[in-house]
C-alpha positions as CSV (number, residue, x, y, z in Angstrom):
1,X,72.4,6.6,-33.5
2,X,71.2,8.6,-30.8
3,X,73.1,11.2,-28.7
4,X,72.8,12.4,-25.6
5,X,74.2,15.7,-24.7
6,X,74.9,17.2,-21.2
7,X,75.8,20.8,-19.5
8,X,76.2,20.6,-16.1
9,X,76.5,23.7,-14.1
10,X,76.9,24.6,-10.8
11,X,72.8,24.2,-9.8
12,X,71.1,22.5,-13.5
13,X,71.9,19.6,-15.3
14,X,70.7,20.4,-19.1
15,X,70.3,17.6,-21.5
16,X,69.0,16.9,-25.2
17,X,69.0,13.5,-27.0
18,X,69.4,13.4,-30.5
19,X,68.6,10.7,-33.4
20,X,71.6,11.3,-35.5
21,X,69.7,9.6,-38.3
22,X,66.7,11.1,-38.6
23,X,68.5,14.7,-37.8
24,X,65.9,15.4,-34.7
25,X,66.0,16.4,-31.4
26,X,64.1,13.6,-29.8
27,X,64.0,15.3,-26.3
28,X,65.3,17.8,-24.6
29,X,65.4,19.3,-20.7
30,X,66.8,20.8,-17.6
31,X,67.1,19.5,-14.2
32,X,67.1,22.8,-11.8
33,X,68.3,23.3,-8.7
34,X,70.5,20.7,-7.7
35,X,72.5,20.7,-4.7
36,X,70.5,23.8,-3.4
37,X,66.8,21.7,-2.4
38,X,63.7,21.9,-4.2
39,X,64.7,20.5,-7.3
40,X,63.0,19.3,-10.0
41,X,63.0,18.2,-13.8
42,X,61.6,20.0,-16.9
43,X,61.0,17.0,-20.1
44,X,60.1,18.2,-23.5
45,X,59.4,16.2,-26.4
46,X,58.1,17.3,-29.9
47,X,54.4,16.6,-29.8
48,X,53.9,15.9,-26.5
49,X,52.9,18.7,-23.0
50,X,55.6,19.5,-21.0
51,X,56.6,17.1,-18.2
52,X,57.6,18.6,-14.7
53,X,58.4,16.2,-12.1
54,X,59.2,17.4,-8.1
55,X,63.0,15.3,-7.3
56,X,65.2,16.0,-4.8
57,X,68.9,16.2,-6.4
58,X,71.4,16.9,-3.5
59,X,74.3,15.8,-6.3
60,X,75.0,15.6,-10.0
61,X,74.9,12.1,-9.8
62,X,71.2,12.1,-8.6
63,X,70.2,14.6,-11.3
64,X,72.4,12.4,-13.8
65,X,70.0,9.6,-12.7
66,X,66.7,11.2,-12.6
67,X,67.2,12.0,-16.8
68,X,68.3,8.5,-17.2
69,X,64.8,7.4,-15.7
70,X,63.1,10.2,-17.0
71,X,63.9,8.9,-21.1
72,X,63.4,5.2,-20.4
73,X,59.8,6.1,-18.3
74,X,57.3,4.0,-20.1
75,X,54.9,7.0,-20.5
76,X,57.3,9.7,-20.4
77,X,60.5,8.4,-22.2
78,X,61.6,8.0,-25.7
79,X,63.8,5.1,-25.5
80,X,63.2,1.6,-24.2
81,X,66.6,1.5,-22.6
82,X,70.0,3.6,-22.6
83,X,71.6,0.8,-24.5
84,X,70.0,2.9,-27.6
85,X,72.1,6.2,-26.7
86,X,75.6,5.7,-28.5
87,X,78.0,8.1,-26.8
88,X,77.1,11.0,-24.3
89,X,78.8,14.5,-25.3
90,X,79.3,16.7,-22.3
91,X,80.5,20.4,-22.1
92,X,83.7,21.6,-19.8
93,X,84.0,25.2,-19.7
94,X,87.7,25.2,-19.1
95,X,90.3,22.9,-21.0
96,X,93.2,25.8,-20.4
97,X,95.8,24.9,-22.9
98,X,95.6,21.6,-22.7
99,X,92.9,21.0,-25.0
100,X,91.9,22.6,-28.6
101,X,89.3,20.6,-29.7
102,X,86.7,18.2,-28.8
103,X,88.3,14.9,-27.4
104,X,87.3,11.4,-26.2
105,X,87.3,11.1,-22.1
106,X,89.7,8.5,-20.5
107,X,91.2,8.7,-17.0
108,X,93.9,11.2,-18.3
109,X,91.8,13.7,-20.0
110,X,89.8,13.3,-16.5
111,X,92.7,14.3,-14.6
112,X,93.5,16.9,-17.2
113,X,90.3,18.7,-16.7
114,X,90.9,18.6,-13.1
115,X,94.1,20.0,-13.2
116,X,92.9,22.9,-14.8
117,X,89.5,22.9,-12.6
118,X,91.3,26.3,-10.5
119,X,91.0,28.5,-13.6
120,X,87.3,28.5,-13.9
121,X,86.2,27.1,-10.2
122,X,82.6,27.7,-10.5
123,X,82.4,25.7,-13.5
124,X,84.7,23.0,-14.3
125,X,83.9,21.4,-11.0
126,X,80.3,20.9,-11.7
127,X,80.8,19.8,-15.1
128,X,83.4,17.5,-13.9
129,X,80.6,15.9,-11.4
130,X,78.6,15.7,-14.1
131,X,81.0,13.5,-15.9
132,X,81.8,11.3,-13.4
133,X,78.0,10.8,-12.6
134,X,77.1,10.0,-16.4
135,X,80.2,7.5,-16.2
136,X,78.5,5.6,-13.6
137,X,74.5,5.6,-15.2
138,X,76.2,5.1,-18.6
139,X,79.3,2.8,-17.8
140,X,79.4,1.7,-21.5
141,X,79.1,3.9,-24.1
142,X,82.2,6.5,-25.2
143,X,82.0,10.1,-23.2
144,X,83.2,12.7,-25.1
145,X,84.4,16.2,-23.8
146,X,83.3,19.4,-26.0
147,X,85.3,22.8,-24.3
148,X,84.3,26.0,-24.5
149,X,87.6,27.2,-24.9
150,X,88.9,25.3,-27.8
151,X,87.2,27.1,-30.4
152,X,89.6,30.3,-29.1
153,X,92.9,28.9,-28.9
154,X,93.6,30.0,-32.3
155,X,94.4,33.5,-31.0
156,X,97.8,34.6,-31.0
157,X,100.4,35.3,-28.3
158,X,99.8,39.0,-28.4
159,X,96.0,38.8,-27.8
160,X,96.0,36.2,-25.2
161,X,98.8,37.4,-23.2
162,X,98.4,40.0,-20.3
163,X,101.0,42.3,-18.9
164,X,101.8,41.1,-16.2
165,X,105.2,39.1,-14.2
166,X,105.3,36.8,-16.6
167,X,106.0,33.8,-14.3
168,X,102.4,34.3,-13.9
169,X,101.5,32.4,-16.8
170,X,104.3,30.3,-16.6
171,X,103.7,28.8,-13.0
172,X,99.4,29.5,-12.9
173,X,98.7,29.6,-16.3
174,X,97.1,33.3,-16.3
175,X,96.0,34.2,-20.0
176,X,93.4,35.4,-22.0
177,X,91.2,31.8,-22.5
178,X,87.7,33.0,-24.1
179,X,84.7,30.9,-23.3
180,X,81.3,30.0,-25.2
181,X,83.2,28.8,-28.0
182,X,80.5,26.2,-29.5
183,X,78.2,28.7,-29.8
184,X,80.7,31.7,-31.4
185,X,81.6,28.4,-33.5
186,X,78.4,28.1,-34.9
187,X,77.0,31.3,-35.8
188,X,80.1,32.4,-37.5
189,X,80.0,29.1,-39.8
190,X,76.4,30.1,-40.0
191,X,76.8,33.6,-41.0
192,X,79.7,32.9,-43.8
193,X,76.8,30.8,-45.0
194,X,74.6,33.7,-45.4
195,X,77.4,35.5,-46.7
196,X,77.4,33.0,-49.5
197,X,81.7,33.1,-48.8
198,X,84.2,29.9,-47.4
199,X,85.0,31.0,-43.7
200,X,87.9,31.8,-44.2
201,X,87.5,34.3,-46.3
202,X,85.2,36.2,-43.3
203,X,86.3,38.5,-41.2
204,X,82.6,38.7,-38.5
205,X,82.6,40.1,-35.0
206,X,80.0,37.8,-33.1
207,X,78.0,39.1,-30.0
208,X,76.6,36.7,-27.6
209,X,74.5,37.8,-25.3
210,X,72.7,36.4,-22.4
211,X,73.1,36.5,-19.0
212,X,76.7,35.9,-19.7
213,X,78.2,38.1,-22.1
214,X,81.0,37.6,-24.7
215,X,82.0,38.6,-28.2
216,X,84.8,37.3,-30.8
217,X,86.8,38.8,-33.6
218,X,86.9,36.4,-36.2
219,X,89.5,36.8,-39.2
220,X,89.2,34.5,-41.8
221,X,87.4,32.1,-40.1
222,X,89.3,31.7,-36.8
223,X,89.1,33.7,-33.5
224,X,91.7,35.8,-32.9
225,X,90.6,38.2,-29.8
226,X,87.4,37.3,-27.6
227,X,86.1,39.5,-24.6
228,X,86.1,36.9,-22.2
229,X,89.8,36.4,-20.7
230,X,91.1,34.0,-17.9
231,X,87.4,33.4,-16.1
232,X,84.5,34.6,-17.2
233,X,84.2,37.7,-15.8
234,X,86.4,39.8,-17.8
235,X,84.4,41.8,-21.1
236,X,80.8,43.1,-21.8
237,X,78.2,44.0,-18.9
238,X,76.5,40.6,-17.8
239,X,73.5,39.9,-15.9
240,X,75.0,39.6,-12.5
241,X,78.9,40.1,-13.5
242,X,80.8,43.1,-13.7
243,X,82.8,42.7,-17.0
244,X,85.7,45.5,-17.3
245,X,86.0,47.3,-14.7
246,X,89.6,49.5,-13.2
247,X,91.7,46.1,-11.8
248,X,92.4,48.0,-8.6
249,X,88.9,48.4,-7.7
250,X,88.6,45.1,-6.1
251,X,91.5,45.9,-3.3
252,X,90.1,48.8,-2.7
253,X,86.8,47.6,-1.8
254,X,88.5,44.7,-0.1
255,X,90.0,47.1,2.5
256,X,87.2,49.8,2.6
257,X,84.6,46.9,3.4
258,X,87.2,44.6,5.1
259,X,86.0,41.6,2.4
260,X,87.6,38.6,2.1
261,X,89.0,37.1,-1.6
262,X,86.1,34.7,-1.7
263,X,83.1,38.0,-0.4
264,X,85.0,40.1,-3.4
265,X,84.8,37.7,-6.1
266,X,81.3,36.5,-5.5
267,X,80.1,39.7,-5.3
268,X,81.8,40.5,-9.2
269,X,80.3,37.3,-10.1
270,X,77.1,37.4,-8.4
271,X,76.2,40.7,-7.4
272,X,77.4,43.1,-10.0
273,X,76.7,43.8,-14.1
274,X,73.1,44.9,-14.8
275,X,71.6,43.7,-11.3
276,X,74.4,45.7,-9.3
277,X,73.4,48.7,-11.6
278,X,69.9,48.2,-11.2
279,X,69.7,46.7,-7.4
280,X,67.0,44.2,-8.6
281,X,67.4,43.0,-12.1
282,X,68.9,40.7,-14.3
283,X,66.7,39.8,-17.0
284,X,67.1,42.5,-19.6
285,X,62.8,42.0,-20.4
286,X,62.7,43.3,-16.6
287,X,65.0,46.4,-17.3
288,X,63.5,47.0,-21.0
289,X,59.8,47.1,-18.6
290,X,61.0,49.4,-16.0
291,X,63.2,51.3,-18.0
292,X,60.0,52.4,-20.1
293,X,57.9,53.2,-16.7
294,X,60.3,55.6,-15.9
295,X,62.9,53.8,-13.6
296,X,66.5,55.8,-14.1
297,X,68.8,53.1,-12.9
298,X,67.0,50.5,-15.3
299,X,67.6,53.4,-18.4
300,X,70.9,53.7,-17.2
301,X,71.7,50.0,-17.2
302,X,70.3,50.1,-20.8
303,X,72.6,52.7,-22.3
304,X,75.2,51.3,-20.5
305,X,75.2,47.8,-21.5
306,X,74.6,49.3,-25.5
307,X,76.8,51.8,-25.2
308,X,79.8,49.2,-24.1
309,X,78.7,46.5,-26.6
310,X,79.3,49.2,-29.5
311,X,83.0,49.6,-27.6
312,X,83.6,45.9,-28.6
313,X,82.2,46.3,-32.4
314,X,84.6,49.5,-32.9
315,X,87.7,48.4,-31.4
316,X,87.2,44.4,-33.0
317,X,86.6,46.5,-36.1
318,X,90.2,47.8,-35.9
319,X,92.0,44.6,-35.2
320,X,89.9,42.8,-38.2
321,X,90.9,45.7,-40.6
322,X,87.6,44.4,-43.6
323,X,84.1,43.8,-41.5
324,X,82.2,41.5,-43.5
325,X,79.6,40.8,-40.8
326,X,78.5,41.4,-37.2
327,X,76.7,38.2,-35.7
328,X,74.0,39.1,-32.3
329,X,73.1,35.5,-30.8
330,X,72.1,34.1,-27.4
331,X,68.7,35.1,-25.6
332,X,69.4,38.9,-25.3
333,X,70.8,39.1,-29.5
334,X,68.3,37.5,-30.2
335,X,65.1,38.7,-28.5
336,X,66.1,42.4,-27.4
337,X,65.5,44.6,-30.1
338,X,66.3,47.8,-27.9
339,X,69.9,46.8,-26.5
340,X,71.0,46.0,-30.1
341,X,69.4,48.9,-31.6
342,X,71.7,50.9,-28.8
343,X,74.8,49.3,-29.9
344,X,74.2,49.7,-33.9
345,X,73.6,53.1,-33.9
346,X,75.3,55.8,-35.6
347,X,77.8,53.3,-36.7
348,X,77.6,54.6,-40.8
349,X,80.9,55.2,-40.3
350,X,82.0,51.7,-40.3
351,X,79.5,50.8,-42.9
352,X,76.5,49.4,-40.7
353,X,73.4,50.9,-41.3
354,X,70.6,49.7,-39.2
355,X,67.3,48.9,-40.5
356,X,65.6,50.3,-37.6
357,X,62.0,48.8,-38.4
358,X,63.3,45.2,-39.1
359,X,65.3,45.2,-36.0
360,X,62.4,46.1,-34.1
361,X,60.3,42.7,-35.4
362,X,63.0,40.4,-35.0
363,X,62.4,39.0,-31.9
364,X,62.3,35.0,-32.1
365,X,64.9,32.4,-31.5
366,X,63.7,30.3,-34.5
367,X,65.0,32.1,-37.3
368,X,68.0,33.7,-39.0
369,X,67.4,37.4,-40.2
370,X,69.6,40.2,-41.3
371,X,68.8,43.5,-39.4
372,X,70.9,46.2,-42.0
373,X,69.3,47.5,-45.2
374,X,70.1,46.2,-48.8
375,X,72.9,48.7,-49.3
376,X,75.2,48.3,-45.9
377,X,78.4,47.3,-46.6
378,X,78.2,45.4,-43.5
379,X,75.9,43.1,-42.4
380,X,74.6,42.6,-39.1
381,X,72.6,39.2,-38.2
382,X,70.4,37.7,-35.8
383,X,71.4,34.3,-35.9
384,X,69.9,31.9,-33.1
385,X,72.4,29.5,-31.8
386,X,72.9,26.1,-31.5
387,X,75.4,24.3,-29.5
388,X,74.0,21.6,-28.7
389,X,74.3,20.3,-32.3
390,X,78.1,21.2,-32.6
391,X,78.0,19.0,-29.4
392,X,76.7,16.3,-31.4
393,X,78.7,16.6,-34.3
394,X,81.7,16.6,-32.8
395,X,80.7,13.3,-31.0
396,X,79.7,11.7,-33.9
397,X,82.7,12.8,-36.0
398,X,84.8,11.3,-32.8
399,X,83.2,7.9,-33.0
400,X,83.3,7.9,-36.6
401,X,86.9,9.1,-36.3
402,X,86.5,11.2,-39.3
403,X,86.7,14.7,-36.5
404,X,89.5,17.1,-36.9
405,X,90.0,20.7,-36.5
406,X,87.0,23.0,-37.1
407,X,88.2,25.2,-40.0
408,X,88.5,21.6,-42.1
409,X,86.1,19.8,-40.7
410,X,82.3,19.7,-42.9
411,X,79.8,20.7,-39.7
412,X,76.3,20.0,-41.6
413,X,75.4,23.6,-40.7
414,X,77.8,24.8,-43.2
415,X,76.0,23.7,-46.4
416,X,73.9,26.2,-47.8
417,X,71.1,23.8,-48.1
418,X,71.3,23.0,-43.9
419,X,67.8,24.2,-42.3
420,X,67.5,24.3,-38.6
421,X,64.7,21.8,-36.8
């Protein structure tokens, strides 16, 4: 049984096929710049150099197409046709409340996920296109929708509400949502396994940090607060958005600078977080570098990005009451040392204590390593995610109908025995 998984966002088509079976990623890619001109396709498979192939993509559609010809390609391919691919699992960033859990696609979860496509504009439409283009290059095998806001739909009414008229919610469905669930979904499950404790019996604050940021407070097993909130541009400093920021700024700046709804919210999205500190950066490799050749914006985006990540650990800390564990995953956790090194520190209090020398070696996206000496009472982790396989998972537990909700149902990376690929 193999699986084919897909991400769509706004510019890149992401994909990795899967041989359920044999418990291997067969291939894996990314189609860049779509709709934008110039695109082309990046195809890795174990074993074999690194494919890269020049292919204009003005659409989804096209980009859908170009992987399908890409895996049956009689040199470059692993299949001899798609009839081998069993079910296709795509991620939707937004399901609003409509959705808690992974869920077969038919017309009306279609129309669901475009009925909620206003809350999270930059992404659902994309990943709706997406949809709709793997429909048509793989008309008959099941399509399966995995949300990122499912996993966080366990939080209660006092956490996700925001005080404000409350016909707000009621008429536009304004709430706290929480996004990059799959991936808070799998390193808590992950670190309860190190733990050598059920989940639910684990109260972990996970930190995932990339170019988008967010973090989860996880009581016994289930979120009940993330940083993230209606969109993704409410929490932690982010590459290019702003995070928390005074909710009147935004009108002010509209009227100083006479900017439109649209200029203002690109410009939190797009233009703000570490590059709107620094004026030039996003990659935190390029800050760390110029931080330590003496730039003072890049130091300052440094110190501030640690300074309000350790925000989020002390005030999760006192909604969770007992810390058992703090988690740091995506391509910032887990590869710079210095940023979570800033946001550990002097945090005794709350029983972390940072091994400072086996912080500063972990740097590798391959394997799980605990960054706190033998004797903290908590324990911090650098745990490399992997949501592509709770993608998978999920699909297979949906065709085998055996799925339900994630806090009963057996993900293979919960067994103590489970060793990544």
């Amino acid at each position: 049984m193999d699986i084919l998984a897909l991400n769509c966002g706004s510019s890149s088509v992401k994909y990795q096929l899967f041989d359920w079976k044999k418990n291997v990623v067969i291939a894996k890619g990314m189609v860049e710049r779509v709709t934008i001109g110039d695109s082309y396709i990046i195809h890795e498979v174990p074993g074999r150099e690194t494919y890269r192939e020049e292919y204009e993509c003005p659409d989804h559609k096209t980009a859908v197409h170009l992987i399908v010809k890409i895996l049956t390609d009689k040199t470059y391919g692993v299949v001899a046709d798609m009839s081998q691919i069993s079910a296709v699992g795509h991620r939707v960033v937004h399901g609003g409340e409509k959705f808690t859990c992974s869920v077969l696609i038919n017309d009306a979860v279609l129309n669901a996920i475009k009925e909620v496509q206003h809350l999270a504009p930059l992404h659902n439409p994309p990943n709706i296109s997406g949809i709709e283009a793997a429909q048509i290059n793989l008309p008959d095998v099941p399509h399966i929708a995995i949300f990122d806001t499912a996993f966080h739909q366990t939080m209660p009414e006092h956490a996700y509400t925001y005080p404000v008229p409350q016909e707000w919610y009621e008429k536009h469905g304004v709430r706290r949502y929480g996004f990059h669930g799959t991936s808070h979904l799998y390193v808590s499950k992950r670190a309860a396994v190190l733990l050598q404790k059920n989940p639910k019996d684990c109260n972990i604050i996970t930190m995932h940090i990339g170019n988008g940021v967010s973090h989860a407070a996880i009581k016994n097993g289930i979120s009940i607060d993330t940083s993230m909130g209606l969109t993704p541009l409410e929490g932690a400093v982010m590459g290019t958005r702003c995070g928390d920021i005074d909710p009147a700024i935004p009108a002010f700046i509209m009227e100083r600078e006479n900017l439109s709804p649209k200029e203002i919210d690109s410009i939190l999205n797009k233009k703000s977080g570490i590059l709107g500190i620094t004026g030039e950066f996003t990659d935190r490799r390029d800050v760390i570098e110029a931080a330590e050749s003496g730039n003072e914006r890049c130091t300052l985006a440094l110190e501030i990005e640690g300074y309000r990540l350790k925000k989020y650990i002390g005030s999760y800390c006192a909604i969770l009451g007992r810390l058992d564990a703090v988690v740091f995953t995506a391509g910032v956790g887990e590869m710079a040392w210095l940023i979570r090194e800033k946001s550990l520190e002097n945090l005794e209090h709350i029983g972390i204590k940072l091994d400072k020398e086996k912080n500063r070696t972990t740097m590798t996206r391959k394997v799980e390593t605990t960054i706190t000496t033998p004797d903290s009472p908590v324990k911090v982790f650098v745990i490399p995610t992997d949501e592509e396989l709770v993608f998978t998972e999920d699909v297979v537990a949906i065709l085998e109908e055996t799925y339900t909700d994630h806090m009963n149902f057996k993900y293979s990376f919960t067994e103590r025995t489970f060793q990544r690929k």
